[in-house]
NUSE-428280 format. One line per 2 residues: number of its first residue (from 1); their letters; for each residue x, y, z of C-alpha. Coordinates in steps of 0.25 Angstrom, whole numbers, plus 5000, padded with zeros to 4 digits. Layout:
NUM> A> X Y Z | ...
END
This chain:
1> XX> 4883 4848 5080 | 4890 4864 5079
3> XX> 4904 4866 5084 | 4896 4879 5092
5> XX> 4891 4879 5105 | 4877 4884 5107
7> XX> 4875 4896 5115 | 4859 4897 5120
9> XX> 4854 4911 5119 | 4857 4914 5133
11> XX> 4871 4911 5132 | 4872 4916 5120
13> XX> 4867 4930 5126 | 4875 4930 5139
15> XX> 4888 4928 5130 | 4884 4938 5121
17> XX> 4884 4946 5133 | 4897 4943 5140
19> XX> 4910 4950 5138 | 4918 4952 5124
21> XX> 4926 4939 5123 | 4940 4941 5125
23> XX> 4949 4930 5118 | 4961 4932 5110
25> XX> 4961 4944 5099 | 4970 4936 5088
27> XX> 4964 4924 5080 | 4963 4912 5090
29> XX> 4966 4898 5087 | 4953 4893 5082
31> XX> 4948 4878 5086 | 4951 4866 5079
33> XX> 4939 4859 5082 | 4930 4858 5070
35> XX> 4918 4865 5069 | 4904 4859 5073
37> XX> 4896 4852 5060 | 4882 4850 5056
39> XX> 4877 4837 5053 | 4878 4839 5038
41> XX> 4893 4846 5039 | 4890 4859 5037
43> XX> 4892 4871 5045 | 4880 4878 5049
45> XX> 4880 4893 5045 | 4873 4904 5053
47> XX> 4870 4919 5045 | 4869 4934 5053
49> XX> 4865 4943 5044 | 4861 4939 5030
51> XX> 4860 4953 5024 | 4869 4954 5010
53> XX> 4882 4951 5014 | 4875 4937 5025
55> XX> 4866 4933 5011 | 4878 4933 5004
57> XX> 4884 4923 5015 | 4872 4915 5017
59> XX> 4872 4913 5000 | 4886 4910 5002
61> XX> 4886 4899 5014 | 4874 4892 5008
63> XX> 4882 4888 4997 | 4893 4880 5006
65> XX> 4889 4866 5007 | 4896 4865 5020
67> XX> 4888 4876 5027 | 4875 4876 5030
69> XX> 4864 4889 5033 | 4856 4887 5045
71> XX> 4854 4901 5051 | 4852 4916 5046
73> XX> 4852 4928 5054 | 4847 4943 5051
75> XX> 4841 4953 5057 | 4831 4957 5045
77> XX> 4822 4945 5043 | 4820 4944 5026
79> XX> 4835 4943 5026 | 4836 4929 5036
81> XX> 4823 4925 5030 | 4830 4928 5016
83> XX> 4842 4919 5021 | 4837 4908 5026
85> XX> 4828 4907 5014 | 4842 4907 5005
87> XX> 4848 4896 5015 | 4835 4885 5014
89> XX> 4835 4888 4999 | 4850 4884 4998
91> XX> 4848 4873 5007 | 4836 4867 4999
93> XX> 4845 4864 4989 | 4856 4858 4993
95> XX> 4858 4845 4991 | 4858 4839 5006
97> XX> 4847 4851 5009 | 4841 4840 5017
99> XX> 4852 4842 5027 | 4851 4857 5028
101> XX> 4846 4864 5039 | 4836 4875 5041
103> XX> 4841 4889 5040 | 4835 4897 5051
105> XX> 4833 4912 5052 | 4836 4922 5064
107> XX> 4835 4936 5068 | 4845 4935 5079
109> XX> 4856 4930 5075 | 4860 4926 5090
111> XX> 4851 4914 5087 | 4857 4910 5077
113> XX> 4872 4909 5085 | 4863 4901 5096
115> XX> 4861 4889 5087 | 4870 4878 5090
117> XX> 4870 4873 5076 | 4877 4886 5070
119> XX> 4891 4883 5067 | 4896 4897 5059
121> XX> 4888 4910 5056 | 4890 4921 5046
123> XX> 4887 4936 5050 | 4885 4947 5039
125> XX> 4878 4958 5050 | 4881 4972 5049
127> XX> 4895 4976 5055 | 4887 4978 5069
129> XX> 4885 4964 5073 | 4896 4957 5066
131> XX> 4905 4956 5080 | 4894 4954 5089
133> XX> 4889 4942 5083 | 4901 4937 5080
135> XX> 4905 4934 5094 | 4893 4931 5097
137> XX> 4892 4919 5085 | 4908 4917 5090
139> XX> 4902 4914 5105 | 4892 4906 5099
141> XX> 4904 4897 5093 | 4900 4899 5077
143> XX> 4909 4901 5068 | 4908 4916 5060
145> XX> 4907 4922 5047 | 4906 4939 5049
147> XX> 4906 4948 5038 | 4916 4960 5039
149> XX> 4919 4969 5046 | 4920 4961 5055
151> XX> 4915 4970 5067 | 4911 4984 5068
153> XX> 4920 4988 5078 | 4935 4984 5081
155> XX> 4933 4978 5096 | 4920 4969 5090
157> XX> 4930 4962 5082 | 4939 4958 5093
159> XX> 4928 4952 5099 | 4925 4942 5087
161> XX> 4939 4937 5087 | 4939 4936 5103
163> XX> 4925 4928 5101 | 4930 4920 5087
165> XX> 4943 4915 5096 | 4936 4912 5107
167> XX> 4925 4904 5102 | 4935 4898 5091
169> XX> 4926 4902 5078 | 4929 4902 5064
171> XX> 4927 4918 5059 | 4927 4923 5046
173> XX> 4927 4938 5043 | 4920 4941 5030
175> XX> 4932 4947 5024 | 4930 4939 5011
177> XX> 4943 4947 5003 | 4951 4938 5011
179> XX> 4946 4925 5004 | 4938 4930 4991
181> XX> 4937 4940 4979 | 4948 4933 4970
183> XX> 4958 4931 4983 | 4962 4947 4977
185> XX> 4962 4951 4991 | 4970 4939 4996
187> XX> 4980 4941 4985 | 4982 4955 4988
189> XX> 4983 4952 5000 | 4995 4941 4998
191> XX> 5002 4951 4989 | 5004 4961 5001
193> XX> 5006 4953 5012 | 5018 4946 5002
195> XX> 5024 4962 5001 | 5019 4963 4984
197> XX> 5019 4976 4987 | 5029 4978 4995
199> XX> 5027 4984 5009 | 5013 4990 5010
201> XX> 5012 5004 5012 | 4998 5010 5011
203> XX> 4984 5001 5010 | 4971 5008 5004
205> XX> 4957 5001 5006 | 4946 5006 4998
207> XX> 4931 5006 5006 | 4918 5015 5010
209> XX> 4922 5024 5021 | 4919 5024 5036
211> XX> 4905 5021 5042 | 4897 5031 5046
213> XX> 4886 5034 5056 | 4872 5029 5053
215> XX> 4863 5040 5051 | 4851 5032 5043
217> XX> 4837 5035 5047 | 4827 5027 5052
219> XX> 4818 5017 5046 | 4808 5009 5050
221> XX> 4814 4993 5050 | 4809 4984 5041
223> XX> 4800 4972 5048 | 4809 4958 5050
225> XX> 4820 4968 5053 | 4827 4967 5067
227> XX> 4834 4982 5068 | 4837 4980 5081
229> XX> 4846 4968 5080 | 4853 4973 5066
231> XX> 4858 4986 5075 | 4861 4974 5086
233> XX> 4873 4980 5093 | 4876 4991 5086
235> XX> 4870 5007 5087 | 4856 5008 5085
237> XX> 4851 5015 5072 | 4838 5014 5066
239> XX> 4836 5005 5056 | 4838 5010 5040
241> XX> 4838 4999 5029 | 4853 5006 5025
243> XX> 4856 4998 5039 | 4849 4985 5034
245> XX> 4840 4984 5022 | 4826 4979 5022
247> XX> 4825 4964 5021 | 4835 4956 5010
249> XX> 4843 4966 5003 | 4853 4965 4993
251> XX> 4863 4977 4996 | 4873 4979 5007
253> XX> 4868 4987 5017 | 4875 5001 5022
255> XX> 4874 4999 5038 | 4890 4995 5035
257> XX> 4891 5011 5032 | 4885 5015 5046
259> XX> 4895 5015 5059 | 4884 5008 5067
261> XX> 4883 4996 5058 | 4896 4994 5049
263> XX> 4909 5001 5047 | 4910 5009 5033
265> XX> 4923 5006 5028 | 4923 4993 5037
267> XX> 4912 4986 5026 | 4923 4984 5015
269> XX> 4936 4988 5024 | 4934 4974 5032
271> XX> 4936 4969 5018 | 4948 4978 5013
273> XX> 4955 4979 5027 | 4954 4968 5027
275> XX> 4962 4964 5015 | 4973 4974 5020
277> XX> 4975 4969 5033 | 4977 4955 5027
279> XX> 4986 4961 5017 | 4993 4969 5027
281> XX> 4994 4957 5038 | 4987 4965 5047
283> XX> 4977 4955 5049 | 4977 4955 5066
285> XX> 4983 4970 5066 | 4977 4982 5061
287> XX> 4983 4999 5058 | 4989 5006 5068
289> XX> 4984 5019 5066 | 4970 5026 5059
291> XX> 4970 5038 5052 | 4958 5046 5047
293> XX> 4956 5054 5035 | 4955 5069 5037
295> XX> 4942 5074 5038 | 4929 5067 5036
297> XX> 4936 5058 5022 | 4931 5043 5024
299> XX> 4943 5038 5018 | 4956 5039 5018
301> XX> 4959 5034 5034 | 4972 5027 5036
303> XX> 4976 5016 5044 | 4991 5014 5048
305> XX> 4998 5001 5051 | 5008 4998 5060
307> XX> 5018 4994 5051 | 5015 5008 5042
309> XX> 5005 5001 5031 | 4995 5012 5029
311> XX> 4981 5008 5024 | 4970 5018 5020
313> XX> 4954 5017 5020 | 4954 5022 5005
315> XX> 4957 5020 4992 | 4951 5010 4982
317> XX> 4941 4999 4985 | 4950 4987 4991
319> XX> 4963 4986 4994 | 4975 4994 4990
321> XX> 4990 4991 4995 | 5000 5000 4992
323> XX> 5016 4995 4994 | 5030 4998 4992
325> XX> 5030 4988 4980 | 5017 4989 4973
327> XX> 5000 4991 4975 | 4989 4982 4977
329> XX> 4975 4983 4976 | 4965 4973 4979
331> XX> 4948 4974 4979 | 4938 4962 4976
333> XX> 4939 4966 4963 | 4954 4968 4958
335> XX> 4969 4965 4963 | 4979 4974 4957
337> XX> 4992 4978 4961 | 5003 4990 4956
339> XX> 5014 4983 4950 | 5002 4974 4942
341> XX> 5011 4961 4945 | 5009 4961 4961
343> XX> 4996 4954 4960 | 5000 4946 4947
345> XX> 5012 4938 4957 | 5007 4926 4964
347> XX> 5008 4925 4976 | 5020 4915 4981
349> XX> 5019 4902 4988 | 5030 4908 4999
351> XX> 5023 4922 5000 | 5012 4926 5011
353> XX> 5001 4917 5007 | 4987 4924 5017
355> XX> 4975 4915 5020 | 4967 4910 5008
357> XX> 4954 4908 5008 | 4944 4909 4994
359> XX> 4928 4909 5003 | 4927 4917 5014
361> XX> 4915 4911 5018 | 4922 4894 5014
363> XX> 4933 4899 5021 | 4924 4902 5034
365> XX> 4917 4889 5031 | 4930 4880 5030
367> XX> 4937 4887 5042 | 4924 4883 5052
369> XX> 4927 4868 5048 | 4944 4869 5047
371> XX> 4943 4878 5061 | 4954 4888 5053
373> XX> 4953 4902 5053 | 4947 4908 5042
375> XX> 4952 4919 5032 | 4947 4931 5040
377> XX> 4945 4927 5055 | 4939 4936 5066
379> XX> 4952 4943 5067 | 4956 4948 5053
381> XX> 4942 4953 5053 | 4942 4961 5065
383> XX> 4954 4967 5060 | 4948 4971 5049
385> XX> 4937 4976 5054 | 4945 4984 5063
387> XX> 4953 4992 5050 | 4940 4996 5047
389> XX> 4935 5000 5062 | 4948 5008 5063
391> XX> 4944 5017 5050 | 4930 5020 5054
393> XX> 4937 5023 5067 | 4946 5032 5061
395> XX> 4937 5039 5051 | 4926 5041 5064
397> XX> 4937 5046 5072 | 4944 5055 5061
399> XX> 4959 5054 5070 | 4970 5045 5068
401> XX> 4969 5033 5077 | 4980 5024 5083
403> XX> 4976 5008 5083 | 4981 4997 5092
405> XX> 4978 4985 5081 | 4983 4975 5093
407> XX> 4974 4982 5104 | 4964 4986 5093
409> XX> 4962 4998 5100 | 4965 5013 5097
411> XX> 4976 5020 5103 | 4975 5031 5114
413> XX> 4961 5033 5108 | 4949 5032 5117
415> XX> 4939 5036 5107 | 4944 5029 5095
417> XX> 4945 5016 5104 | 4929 5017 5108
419> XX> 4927 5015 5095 | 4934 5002 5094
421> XX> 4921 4995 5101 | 4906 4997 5102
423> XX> 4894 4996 5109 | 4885 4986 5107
425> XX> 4871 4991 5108 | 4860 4986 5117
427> XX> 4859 4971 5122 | 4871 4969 5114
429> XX> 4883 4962 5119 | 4897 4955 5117
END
């Protein structure tokens, strides 16, 4: 038996049409009350979207001996067919395969939620569909896994962490820097929370500029592909394989440029910014003000934090932070520091020691059976999200913005605040 409550369609659908759910905006108190279990202990996974980046999850999970895959999801039907081919493969030889059950295919995921013996689900969609289907999978009382960024505007992301608190799920953001790549990004991390540098003055994140508008032409779509429900809630364009390639590819697709679809500078922001709102402690805050470059430069905007820290959307890949005292840099591949002997000094057992975590996705796992909260929750990932939201709102914009980081709104801006929420198109609802 699941901890979850089955929702039938028809309820599924008439919650998916009520009102945004409107609990409390910080991380909630989760329940203590263990999660449900299948007969055999595992927890059952469910998978949305198993392009490059789900695969990767799917081929990751399957290797847990405490999980088990029993639903994938996805719009294009060689890459659910492909998936659910991996998962009885694997399952065939494990050693109990006996006790495995079936993996099962969908096109709509909302079937997928409707199964009462779905304990957690793992979504690696396009930007577009990440905050929709999380509150729904949130009402549905499954625990989640989403990809970064976390949302594809700044008020979707409040929504999750109202629908997370409410419905007492375990959420991890797929903002793996926190928990892997050597711990680099934890170190650093440490280093400048415990003043290495002395007081920070200027951050520099170095990733791809803002999104832009699609302007793809049309193609015809591909048979077994389900255009419609890929554009879901989002602006309707025509479908081009740039947006989704043909059947099971092996590259990341480039929709994550497109304003429609993805966020530009958002697709490795959510991973940088997000480093540097740990670093800084900012991790349920955010700047104060956004100020464009001048011109049509796709680099260079600055963000100001209330406490004067300045941080740029420029310079080289990863993280750079600049202090009285010294310089660190941090990227998947190399920590360094100006004086050399920052990085070489351990950190001390009385100094600020952050959350440590080695597996992002066993720390997901361990926090659904423990009922903790994991390394990066609902909250931390919407405000990453939002740093990113905030630049491709200040590049589209090109004026300097005020930002209420409490409100999560703009200041005395009407127009800059209709772009803090979006229409969702069609039969689409919160």
């Amino acid at each position: 038996m699941t901890r979850k409550t089955s929702i039938s369609r028809r309820r599924f659908v008439q919650a998916a049409l009520g009102a945004s759910l409107a609990g409390p905006s910080l991380i909630s108190s989760l329940s203590s009350a263990a999660p449900g279990r299948t007969a055999n202990g595992r927890i059952n996974l469910g998978f949305i979207g198993v392009g490059v980046m789900g695969r990767g999850h799917v081929h990751t999970f399957a290797n847990y001996p405490d999980v088990q895959i029993v639903a994938i999801s996805d719009v294009v039907a060689e890459r659910r067919q492909d998936g659910v081919k991996f998962v009885e493969g694997r399952n065939a030889r494990r050693k109990d395969k006996g006790t495995a059950p079936r993996c099962t295919e969908y096109k709509d995921f909302r079937a997928l939620l409707d199964r009462k013996d779905i304990d957690a689900v793992v979504f690696a969609t396009p930007d577009h569909w990440h905050a929709l289907a999380c509150v729904f999978a949130a009402r549905a009382g499954e625990d989640i896994y989403c990809e970064k960024p976390l949302t594809h505007a700044i008020a979707q992301g409040r929504r999750i962490v109202d629908a997370v608190n409410a419905h007492k799920v375990i959420f991890q953001t797929g903002s793996q820097q926190r928990s892997e790549f050597g711990g680099k990004f934890h170190y650093a991390a440490e280093l400048v929370r415990n003043g290495r540098i002395g007081k920070v003055k200027t951050v520099r994140i170095g990733v791809v500029g803002p999104a832009v508008p699609c302007d793809l032409p049309e193609q015809p779509i591909p048979p077994g592909t389900d255009w419609e429900m890929w554009v879901g809630p989002a602006v309707f364009r025509p479908y081009n394989e740039i947006l989704c390639p043909k059947g099971v590819h092996t590259h990341f697709p480039a929709w994550r440029s497109y304003r429609e679809y993805g966020g530009g500078l958002a697709d490795m922001g959510a991973h940088h910014f997000d480093i540097a709102q740990w670093a800084l402690g900012m991790d349920e805050s955010g700047p104060v003000k956004i100020d464009p470059p001048p011109g049509s430069e796709t680099t260079g905007l600055k963000y100001t934090y209330a406490n004067g820290i300045v941080m740029f959307h420029g310079g080289p890949s990863g993280c750079t932070f600049e202090g009285t005292e010294g310089t660190i840099y941090v990227d998947r591949d190399r920590l360094e520091s100006k004086p050399e002997d920052i990085v070489k000094r351990p950190i001390g057992g009385k100094d600020v020691h952050l959350y440590r975590a080695t597996d992002h996705h066993k720390n997901w796992i361990e926090c659904i059976r423990n009922r903790k909260q994991p390394i990066c929750p609902a909250e931390l990932g919407q405000r990453s999200a939002t740093i990113c939201h905030l630049g491709n709102i200040g590049y589209r914009l090109r004026r300097s913005l005020r930002w209420d980081p409490v409100e999560e709104r703009f200041i005395d801006d009407a127009e800059a605040n209709k772009l803090v929420d979006e229409e969702l198109r069609g039969p689409w609802k919160w």
